[in-house]
C-alpha positions in Angstrom: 38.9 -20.4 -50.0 41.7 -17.8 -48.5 40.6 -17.2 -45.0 39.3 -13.5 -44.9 38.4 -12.3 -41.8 35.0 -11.9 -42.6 35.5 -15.9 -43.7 37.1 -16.7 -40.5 34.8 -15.3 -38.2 31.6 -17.3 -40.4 33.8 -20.2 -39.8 34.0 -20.2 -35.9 30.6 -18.1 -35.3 28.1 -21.4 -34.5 24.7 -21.5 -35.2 22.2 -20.6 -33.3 20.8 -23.8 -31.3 17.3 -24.9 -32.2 14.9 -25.3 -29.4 14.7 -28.6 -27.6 12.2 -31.1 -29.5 10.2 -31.5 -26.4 8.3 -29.1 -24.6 9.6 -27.9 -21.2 6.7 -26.8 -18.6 8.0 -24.5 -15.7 5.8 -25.0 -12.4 6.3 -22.2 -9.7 4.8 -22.9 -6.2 5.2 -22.0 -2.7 3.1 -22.7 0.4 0.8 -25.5 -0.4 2.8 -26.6 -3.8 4.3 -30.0 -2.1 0.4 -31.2 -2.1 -0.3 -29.6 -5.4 3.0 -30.7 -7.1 2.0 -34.4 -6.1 -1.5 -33.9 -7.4 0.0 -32.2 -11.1 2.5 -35.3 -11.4 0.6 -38.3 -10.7 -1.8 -37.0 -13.6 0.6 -36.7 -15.9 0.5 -39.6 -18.4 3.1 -42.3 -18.9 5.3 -41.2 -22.0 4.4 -37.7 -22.3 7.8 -36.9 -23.4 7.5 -33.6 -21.3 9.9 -32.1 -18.9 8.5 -30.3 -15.9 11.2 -27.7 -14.4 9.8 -26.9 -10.6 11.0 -24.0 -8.6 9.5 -23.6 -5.1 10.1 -21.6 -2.0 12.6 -23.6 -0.1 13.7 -22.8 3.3 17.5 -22.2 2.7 18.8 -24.3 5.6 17.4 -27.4 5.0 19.0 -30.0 2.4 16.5 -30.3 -0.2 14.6 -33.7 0.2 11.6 -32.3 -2.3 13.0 -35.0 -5.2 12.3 -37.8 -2.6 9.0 -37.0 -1.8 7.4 -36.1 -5.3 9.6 -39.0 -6.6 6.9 -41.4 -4.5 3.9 -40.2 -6.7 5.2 -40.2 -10.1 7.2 -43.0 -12.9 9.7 -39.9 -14.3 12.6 -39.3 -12.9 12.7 -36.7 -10.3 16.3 -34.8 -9.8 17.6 -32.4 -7.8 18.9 -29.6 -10.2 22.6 -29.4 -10.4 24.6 -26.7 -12.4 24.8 -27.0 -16.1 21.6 -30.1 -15.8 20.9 -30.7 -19.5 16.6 -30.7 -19.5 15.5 -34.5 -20.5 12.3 -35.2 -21.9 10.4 -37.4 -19.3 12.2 -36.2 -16.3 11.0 -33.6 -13.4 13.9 -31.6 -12.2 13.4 -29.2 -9.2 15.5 -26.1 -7.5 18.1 -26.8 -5.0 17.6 -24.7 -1.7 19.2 -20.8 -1.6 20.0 -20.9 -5.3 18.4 -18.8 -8.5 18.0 -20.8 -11.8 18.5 -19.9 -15.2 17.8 -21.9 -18.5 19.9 -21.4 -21.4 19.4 -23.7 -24.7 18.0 -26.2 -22.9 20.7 -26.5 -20.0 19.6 -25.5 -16.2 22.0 -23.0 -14.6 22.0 -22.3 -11.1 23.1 -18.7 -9.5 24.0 -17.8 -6.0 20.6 -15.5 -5.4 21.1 -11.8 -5.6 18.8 -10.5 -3.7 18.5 -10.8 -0.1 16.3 -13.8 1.5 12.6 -12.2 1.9 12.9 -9.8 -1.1 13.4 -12.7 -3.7 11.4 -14.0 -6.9 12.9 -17.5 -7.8 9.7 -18.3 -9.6 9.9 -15.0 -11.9 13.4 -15.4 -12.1 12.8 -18.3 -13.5 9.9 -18.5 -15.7 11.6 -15.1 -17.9 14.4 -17.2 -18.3 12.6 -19.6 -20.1 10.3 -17.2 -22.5 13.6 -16.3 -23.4 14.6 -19.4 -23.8 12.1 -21.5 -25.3 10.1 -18.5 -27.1 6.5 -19.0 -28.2 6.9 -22.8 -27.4 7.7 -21.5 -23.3 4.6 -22.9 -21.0 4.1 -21.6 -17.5 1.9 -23.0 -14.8 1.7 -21.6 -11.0 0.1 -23.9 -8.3 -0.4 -23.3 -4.9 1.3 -20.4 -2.8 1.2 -16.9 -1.0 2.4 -13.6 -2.6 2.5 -12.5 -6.7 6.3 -14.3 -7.5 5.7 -16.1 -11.0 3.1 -13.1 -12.1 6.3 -11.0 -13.7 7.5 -14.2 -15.3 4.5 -15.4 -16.6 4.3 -11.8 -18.4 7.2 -12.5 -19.9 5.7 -15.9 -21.2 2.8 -14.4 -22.8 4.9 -11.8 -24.3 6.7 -14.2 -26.0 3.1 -15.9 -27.5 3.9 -18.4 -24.7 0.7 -20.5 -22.8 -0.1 -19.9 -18.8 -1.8 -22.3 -16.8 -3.2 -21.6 -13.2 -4.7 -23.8 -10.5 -7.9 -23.2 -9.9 -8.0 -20.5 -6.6 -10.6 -22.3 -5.3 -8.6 -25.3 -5.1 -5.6 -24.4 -3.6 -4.3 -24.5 0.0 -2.9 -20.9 -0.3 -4.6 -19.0 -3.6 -1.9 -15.7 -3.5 0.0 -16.8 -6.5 -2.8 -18.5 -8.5 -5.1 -15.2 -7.9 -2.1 -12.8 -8.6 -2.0 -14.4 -12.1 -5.5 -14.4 -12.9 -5.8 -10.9 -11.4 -3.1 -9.5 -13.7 -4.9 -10.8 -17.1 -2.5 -13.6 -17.6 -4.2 -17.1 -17.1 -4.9 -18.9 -20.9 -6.3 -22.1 -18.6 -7.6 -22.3 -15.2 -8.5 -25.7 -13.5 -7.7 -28.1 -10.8 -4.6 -29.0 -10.3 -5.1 -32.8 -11.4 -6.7 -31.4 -14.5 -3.9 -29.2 -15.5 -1.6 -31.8 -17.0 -4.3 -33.1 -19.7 -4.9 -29.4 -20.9 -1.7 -28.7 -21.5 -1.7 -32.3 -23.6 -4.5 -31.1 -25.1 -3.2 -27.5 -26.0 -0.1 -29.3 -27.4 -1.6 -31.7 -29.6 -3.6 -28.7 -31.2 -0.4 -26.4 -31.4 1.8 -27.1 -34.0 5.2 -27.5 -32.2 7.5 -26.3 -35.3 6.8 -23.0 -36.2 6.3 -22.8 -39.7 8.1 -19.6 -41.1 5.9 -18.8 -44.3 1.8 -18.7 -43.7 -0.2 -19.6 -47.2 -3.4 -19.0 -46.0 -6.0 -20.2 -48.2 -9.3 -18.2 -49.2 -10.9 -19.4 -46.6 -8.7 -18.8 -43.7 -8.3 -15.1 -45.3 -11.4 -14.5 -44.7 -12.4 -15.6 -41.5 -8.7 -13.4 -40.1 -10.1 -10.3 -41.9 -13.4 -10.9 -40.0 -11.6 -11.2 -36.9 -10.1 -8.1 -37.7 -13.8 -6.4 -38.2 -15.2 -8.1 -34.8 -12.1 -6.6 -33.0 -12.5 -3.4 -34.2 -16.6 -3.2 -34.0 -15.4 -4.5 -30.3 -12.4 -1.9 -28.9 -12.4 0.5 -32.0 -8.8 -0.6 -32.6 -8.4 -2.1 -36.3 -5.7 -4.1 -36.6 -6.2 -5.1 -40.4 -2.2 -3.4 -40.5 -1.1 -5.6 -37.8 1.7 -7.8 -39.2 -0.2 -11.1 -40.5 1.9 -13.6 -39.3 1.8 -12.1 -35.7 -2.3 -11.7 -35.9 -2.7 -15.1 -37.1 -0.4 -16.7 -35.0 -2.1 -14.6 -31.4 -5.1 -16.4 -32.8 -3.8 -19.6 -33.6 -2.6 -19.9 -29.8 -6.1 -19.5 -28.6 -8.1 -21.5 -31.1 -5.5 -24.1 -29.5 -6.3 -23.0 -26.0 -9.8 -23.5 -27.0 -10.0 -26.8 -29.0 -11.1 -25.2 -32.4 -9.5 -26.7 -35.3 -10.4 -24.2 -38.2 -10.4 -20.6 -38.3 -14.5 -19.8 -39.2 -15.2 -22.1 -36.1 -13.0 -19.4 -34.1 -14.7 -16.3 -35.7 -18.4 -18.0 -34.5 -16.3 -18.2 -31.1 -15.8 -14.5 -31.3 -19.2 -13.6 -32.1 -20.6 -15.5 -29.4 -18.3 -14.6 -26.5 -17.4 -10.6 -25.9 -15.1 -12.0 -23.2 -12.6 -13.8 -26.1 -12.6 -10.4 -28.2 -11.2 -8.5 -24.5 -8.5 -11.5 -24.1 -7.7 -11.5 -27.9 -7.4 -7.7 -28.0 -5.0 -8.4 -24.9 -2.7 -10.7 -26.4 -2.3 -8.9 -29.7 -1.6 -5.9 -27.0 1.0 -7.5 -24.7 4.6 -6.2 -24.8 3.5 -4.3 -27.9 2.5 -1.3 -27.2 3.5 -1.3 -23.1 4.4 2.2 -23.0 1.5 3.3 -24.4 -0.9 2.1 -21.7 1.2 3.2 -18.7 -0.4 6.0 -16.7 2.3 6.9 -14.6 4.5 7.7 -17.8 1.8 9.8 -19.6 1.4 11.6 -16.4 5.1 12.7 -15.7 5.1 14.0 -19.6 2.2 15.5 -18.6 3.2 17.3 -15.6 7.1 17.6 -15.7 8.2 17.1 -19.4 5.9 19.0 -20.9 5.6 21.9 -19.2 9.3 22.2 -18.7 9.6 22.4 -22.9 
């Protein structure tokens, strides 16, 4: 064919790159998280054919000798991130000291850190990246550690239709970060530590990793979304039976895999029985939806200034 332009720009624009096959776990921790991290990666079976990206507060003077020490508790191969990494399946790569890190179609970038040393989020940094990234396949876990950093980045996770998994505050050395998360609405799975790796195992196996474009739903399955519909809306007075279908049933697909319930009537018995899953599922159809529309602040400046200067 006579190269058009049109023709010549289809013929050097490249695809966009699929996900990676495997799934890629980001783990944020701070004070506390050596402990924790060893914990999380000696449970972690042989073969799982997962990649765990780590990104903790690092002094920024120190050479980073965290690959050494987790490397002693685990069989995968633990690596000190260098720019351009490509993510391996079966391999635990974690954040040099005094750098940001970025993922982008699968391949680790590291940034000179913009902001100054005190006033930075690696962890959030981080984890947005990889929503972006990896989409609804993106899985988030925070262990151990003062402050909020990873709560901003695990919003961005869930936005995406991502999973979040939290240590158990209870169990951790320092419980700012775990609590932070919990505390902002964001946690799909709280345990110990040295459960953490079987549930997300578990949530995996349940959660189709390919996500299928065109949803047949058969009679059944229609009818057991349309009484989730009626059990939300008897619930919050929202009805979301106009809600896009494929979103709806895939919001409630993540937590019937978050749960361990295989077919949708078993969910809608869930539903019925616990008040709490109807607040959570009402969340996640909300989250990064309609943001504006729950903000105070903003209703109150068109309140006060907008409006009244029109």
């Amino acid at each position: 064919r006579p190269k058009t332009p049109a023709n010549a720009a289809r013929a050097t624009a490249s695809p966009a790159p699929a996900h990676a096959s495997f799934p890629i776990i980001g783990i944020g921790a701070s004070a506390g998280g050596l402990e924790a991290l060893e914990q999380f990666l000696g449970h972690v079976p042989a073969g799982s054919g997962l990649a765990f990206v780590i990104v903790q507060h690092l002094d920024p003077t120190h050479k980073g000798i965290m690959p050494e020490l987790l490397q002693r508790g685990t069989d995968m191969k633990v690596l000190q991130v260098k720019d351009r990494t490509k993510v391996q399946p079966d391999c635990v790569y974690v954040i040099p000291p005094n750098k940001d890190m970025s993922i982008l179609h699968g391949v680790l970038h590291l940034l000179e850190p913009a902001a100054p040393r005190g006033l930075r989020l690696p962890i959030d940094f981080f984890l947005r990246s990889l929503a972006q990234d990896q989409q609804e396949r993106s899985i988030g876990v925070i262990l151990s550690g003062m402050g909020s950093d990873g709560t901003l980045g695990l919003r961005a996770i869930k936005e995406k239709a991502g999973v979040v998994l939290v240590q158990e505050p209870a169990t951790a050395k320092f419980d700012g970060m775990p609590r932070s998360a919990i505390d902002a609405g964001l946690a799909d799975i709280v345990a110990r530590v040295d459960e953490l790796p079987a549930k997300i195992m578990a949530y995996l196996q349940r959660t189709p990793l390919i996500p299928r474009t065109e949803l047949a739903l058969g009679d059944k399955s229609q009818s057991a979304l349309e009484k989730a519909v009626i059990l939300l809306r008897a619930h919050t007075g929202h009805d979301f039976s106009l809600y896009k279908r494929n979103t709806l049933y895939r919001r409630i697909e993540r937590r019937m895999g978050i749960h361990q319930i295989d077919k949708m009537a078993g969910y809608v018995r869930y539903l019925q029985e616990n008040s709490q899953e109807l607040d959570l599922l009402f969340k996640e159809l909300l989250i990064g939806v309609t943001n504006f529309f729950r903000d105070p602040a903003a209703w109150e400046q068109l309140r006060n200034e907008a409006i009244p200067a029109l």
